[in-house]
C-alpha positions as CSV (number, residue, x, y, z in Angstrom):
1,X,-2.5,32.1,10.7
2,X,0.3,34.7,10.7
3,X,3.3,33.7,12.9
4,X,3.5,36.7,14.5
5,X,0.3,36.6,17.1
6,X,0.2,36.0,20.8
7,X,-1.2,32.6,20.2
8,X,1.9,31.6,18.5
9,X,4.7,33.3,20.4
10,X,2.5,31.7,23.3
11,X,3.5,28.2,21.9
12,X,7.5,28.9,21.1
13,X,7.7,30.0,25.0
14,X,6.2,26.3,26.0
15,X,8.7,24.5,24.1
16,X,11.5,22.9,26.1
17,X,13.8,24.0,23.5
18,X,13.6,27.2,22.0
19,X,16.7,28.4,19.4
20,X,18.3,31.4,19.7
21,X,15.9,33.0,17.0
22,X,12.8,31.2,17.9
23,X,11.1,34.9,18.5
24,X,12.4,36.1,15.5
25,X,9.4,36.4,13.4
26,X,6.9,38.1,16.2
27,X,6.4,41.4,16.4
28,X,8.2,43.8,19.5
29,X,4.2,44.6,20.9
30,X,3.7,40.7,21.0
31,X,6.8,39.8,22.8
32,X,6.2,42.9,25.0
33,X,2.5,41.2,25.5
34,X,4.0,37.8,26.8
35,X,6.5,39.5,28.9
36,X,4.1,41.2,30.8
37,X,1.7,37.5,30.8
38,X,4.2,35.8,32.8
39,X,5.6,38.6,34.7
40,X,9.0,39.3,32.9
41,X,11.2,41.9,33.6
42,X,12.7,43.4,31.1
43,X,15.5,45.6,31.4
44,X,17.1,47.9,28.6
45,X,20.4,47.2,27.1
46,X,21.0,50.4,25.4
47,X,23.8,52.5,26.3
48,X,22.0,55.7,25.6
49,X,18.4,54.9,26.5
50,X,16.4,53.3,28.5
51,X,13.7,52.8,26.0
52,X,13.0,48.6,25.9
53,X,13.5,47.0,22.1
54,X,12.7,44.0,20.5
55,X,16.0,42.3,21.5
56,X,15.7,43.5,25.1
57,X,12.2,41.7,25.0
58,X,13.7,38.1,23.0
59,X,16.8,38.2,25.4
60,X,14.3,38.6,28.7
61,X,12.6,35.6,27.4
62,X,15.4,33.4,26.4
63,X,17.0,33.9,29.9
64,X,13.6,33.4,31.8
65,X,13.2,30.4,29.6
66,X,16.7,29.0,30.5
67,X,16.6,29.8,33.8
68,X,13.5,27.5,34.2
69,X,15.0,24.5,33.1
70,X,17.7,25.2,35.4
71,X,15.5,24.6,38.0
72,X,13.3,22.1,36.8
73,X,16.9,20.2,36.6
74,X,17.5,20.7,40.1
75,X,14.6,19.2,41.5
């Protein structure tokens, strides 16, 4: 199976540690996919657009993913 399918970037995002370029590999439409599974926001970085990319997409995750643990921490 290609790495870059839903099913897959499904399983990086469960991992309780994911690397910096764990999304890497999947494809902007697939990350954009997932974002919108778990309810995501995304917000543009660009200076001069507002159009979302790939590494608006990757950072959204990584900071969703962090901020999870955070809690789960807490508690």
């Amino acid at each position: 199976m290609p790495p870059s399918t839903i099913e897959n970037v499904r399983a990086v995002y469960e991992q309780t540690v994911i690397p910096q370029t764990g999304y890497n590999c999947f494809q902007k439409v697939i990350l954009q996919t997932l974002c919108e599974e778990k309810g995501i926001q995304v917000r543009s970085t660009a200076v001069w657009s507002s159009d979302l990319t790939k590494d608006d997409y990757t950072k959204a995750l990584l900071n969703h993913v962090s901020a999870h643990m955070i809690d789960q921490s807490e508690n």
